[in-house]
C-alpha positions in Angstrom: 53.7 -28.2 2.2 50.2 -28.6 4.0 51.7 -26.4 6.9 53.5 -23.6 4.6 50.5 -21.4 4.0 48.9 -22.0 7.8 50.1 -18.9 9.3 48.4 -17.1 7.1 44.9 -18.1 7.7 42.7 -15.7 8.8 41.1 -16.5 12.7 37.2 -18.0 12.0 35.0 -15.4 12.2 32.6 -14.8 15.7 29.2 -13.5 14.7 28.8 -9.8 16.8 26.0 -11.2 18.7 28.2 -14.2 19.8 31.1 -11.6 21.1 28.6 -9.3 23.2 27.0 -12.3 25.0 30.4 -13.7 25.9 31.5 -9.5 26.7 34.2 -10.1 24.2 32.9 -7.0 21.8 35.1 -3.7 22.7 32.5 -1.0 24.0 31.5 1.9 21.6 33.4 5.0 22.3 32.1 7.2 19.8 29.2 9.4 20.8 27.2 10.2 23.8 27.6 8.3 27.2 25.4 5.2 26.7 22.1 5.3 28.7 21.7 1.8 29.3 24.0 -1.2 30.2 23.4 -4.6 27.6 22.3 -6.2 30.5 19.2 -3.6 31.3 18.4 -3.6 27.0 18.4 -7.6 27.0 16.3 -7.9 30.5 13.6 -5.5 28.8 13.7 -7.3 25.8 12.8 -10.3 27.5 9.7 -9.0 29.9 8.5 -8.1 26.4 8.4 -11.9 25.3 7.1 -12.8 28.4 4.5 -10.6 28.4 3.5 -9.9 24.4 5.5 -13.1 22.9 8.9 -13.4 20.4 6.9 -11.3 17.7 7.4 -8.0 20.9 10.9 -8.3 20.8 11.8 -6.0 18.1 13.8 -2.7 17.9 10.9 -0.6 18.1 9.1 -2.4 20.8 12.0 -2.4 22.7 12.7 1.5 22.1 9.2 2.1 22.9 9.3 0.0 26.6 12.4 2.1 27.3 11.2 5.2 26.4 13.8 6.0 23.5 14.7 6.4 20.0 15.0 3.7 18.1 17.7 4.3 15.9 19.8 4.9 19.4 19.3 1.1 20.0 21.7 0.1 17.4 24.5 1.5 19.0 24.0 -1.8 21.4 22.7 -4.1 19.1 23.2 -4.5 15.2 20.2 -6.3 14.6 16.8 -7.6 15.5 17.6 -10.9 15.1 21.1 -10.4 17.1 18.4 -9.0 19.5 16.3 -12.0 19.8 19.4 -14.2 19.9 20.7 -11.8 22.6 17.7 -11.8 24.5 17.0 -15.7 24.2 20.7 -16.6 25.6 19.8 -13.7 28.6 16.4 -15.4 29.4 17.7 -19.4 29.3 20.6 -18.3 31.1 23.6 -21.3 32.4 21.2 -22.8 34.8 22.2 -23.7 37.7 25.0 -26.8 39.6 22.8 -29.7 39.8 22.6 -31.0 43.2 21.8 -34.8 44.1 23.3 -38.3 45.7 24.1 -39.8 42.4 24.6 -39.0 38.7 20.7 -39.9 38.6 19.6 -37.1 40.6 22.0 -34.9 39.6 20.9 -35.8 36.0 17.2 -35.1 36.5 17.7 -31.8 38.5 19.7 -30.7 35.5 16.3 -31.4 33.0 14.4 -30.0 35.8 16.1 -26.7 35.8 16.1 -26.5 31.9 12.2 -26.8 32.0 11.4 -24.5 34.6 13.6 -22.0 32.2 11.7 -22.8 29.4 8.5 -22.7 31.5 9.4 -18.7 32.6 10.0 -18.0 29.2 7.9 -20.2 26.8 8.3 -17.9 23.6 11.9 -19.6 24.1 10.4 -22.4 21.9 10.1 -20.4 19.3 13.9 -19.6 18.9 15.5 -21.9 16.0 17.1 -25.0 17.3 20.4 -24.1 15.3 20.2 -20.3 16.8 24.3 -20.1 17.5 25.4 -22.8 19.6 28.3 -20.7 20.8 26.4 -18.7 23.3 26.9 -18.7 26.8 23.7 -20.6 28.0 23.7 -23.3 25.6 27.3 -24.1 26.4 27.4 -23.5 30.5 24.1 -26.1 30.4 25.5 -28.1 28.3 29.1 -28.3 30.6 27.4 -29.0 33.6 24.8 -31.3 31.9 28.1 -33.4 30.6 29.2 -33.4 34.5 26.4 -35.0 35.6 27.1 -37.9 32.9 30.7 -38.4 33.7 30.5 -41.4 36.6 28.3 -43.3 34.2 31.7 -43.8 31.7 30.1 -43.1 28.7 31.9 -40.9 26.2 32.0 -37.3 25.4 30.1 -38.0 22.0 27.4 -39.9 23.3 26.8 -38.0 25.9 26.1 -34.9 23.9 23.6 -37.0 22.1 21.9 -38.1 25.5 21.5 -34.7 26.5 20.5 -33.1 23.2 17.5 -35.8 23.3 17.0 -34.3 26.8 16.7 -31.4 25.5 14.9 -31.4 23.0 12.2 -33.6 24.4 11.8 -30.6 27.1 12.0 -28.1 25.0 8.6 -29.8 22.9 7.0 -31.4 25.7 6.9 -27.8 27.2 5.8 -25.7 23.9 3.3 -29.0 23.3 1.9 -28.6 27.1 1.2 -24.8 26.2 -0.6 -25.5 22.8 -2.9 -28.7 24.5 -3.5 -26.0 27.6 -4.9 -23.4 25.1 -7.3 -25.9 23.6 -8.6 -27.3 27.1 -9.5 -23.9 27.8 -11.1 -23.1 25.2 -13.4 -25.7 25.4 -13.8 -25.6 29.0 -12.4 -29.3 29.7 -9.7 -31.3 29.9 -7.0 -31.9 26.8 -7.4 -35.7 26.7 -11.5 -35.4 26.6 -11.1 -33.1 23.8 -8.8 -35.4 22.0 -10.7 -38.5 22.7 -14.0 -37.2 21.7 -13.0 -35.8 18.3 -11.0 -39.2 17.3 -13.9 -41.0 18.0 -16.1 -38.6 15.7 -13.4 -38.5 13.5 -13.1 -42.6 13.0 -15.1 -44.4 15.4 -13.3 -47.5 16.6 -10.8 -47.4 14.1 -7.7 -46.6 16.0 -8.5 -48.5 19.5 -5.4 -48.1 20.9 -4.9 -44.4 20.5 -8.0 -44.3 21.4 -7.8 -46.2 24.8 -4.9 -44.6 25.1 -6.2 -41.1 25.7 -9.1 -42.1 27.3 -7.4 -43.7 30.2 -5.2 -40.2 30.5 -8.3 -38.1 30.5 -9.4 -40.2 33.4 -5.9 -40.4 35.2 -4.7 -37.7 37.8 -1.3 -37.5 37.0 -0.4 -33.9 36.0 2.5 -33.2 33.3 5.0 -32.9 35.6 4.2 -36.7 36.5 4.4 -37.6 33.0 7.5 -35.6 32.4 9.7 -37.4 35.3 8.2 -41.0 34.2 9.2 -40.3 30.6 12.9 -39.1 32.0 12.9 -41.9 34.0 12.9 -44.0 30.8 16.3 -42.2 29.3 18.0 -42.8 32.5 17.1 -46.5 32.9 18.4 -47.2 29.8 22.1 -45.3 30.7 22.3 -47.3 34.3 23.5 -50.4 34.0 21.6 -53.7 35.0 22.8 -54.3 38.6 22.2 -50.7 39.7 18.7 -50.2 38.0 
């Protein structure tokens, strides 16, 4: 009985702006000859966020970058929020093969490539985490990211979760770089000095450790990058085993 009424459910439902990224959504024939392709709309969509930020990346700032109405963007488009999704999945983009001896280095040049995307584009970090994780980016990075993890035998689920910590650990440590970056220059010194300073004005002695903490960073010459591989480091010590380490 479970089975009678199967053929008669309807397919699930792809959002529209799921379709165009994938170049699954049939082409409007109704009208004039577009003027643009997607491809041009969602590349001038994102110079605005690199230049201006997410809050650019509307119909009308779009329309006005391209010269053109803005009612005849919607023949592309539905949305501004399909347009930000749109524009997002264009900018992250499927990354590229990882390259390296081992599963290691193959491993780290897949987080490397995923902060240097988010680096280009740092108004990516302002996209939801749950923004649809059917588009083409998430899912091509996410494929070759589970490649790198296959010779260390660990399964399909797990492996999702070790590179969703990946990820989201770069995706903060770069919007968090940005936001410390702003404050050291606005007050014309480094991030850690700024920090250390206003702990200890804020509670003297109380919190030693933090405080030692940051002290010995303000003095220390590593840059973020440095910090960034040591902390990646730590993720992929704990998935080699023993003997190999």
């Amino acid at each position: 009985m479970a089975n009678e009424h199967e053929g008669n459910l309807a397919p699930p439902q792809v959002p529209r702006a799921v379709l165009l990224a994938w170049g699954r959504s049939p082409a409007t024939t109704k009208g004039p000859r577009p003027r643009w392709t997607l491809e041009q709309l969602l590349a001038a969509a994102v110079r605005l966020g690199d230049e201006q930020g997410i809050d650019a990346i509307t119909m009308s700032g779009l329309a006005k970058a391209l010269g053109s109405g803005t009612m005849s963007l919607y023949r592309y488009v539905e949305s501004r929020e399909d347009l930000v999704i749109l524009a997002a999945d264009h900018a992250l983009g499927p990354g590229g093969a990882p390259e390296g001896a081992g599963w290691r280095d193959r491993l780290r040049a897949w987080v490397r490539d995923l902060r240097e995307a988010y680096e280009r584009h740092p108004w990516l970090t302002a996209i939801p985490v749950g923004t649809e994780p059917l588009l083409p980016s998430y899912l091509h990075r996410l494929e070759s990211g589970l490649a790198c993890l296959e010779p260390t035998g660990i399964s399909g689920e797990r492996a999702v979760t070790v590179l969703t910590m990946l990820w989201t650990y770069t995706r903060g440590e770069v919007e968090q770089s940005a936001q410390l970056a702003t404050l050291a220059e606005e007050a014309a010194t480094g991030v850690n000095e700024v920090l250390a300073a206003r702990l200890r004005a804020l509670t003297g002695d109380a919190l030693p450790r933090v405080l030692a903490t940051l002290e010995q960073e303000a003095a220390s010459t590593a840059s973020d990058h440095d910090e960034f591989d040591a902390a990646i480091s730590i993720v992929l010590d704990g998935l080699t085993p023993p003997a190999e380490r």
